[in-house]
C-alpha positions in Angstrom: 0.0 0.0 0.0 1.3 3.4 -0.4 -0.3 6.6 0.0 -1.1 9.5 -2.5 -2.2 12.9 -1.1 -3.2 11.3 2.5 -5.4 8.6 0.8 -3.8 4.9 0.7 -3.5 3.4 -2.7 -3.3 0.0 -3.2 -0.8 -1.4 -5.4 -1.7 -5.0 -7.0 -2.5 -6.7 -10.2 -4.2 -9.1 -8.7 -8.2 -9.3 -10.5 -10.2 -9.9 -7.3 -8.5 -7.8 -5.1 -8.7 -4.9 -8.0 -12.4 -5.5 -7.9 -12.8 -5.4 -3.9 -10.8 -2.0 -3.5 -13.0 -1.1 -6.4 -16.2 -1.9 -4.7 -14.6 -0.1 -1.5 -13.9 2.9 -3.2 -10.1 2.2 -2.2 -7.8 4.3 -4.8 -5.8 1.3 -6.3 -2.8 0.5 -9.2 -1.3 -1.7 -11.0 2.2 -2.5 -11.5 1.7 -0.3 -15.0 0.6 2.2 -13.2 3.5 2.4 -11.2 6.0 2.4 -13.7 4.2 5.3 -15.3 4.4 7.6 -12.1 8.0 6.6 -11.6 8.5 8.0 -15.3 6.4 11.5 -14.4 8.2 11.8 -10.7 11.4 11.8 -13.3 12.6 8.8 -10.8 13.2 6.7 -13.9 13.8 7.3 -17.4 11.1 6.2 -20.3 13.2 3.8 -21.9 14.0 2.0 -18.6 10.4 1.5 -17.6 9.6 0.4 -21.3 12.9 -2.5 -20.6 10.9 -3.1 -17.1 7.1 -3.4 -18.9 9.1 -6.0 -21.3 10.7 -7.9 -18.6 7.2 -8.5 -16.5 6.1 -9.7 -20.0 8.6 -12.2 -20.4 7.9 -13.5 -16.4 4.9 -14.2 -16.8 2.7 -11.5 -16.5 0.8 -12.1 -19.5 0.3 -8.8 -20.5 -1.9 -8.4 -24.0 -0.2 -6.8 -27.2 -2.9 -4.2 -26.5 -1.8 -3.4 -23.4 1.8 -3.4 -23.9 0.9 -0.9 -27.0 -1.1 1.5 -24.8 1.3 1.0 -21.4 4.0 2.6 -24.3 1.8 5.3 -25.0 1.5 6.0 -21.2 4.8 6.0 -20.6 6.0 8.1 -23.4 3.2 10.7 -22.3 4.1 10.7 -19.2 8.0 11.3 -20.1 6.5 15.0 -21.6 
């Protein structure tokens, strides 16, 4: 969990959980999500949380096409 202006956020990827917080109205992310604000906080570059999106891909993460297309996008936007 981590917090983002006083409100906790839960980090996961995990469907069910996703869905509780959801129901809760508990602010939540993903591991995409995360890479994305590490890019905007300047805390890593673009191209080093693209090699990081690839790597969860090849672990396991079984991340769509589509998603690793738009995760890109995100990332590059938030490198702006």
């Amino acid at each position: 969990m981590a917090l983002r202006n006083d409100r906790p956020v839960v980090i996961t990827d995990d469907k069910p959980l996703r869905q509780t917080c959801k129901a809760l109205s508990i602010l939540i992310s993903g591991s995409i999500g995360v890479l994305i604000r590490a890019v905007e906080r300047g805390e890593c570059t673009a191209e080093d949380a693209k090699q990081t999106l690839y790597a969860m891909d090849e672990v396991g993460a079984r991340l769509s096409a589509s998603l690793v297309k738009r995760a890109e996008q995100l990332i590059d936007d938030a490198a702006d």
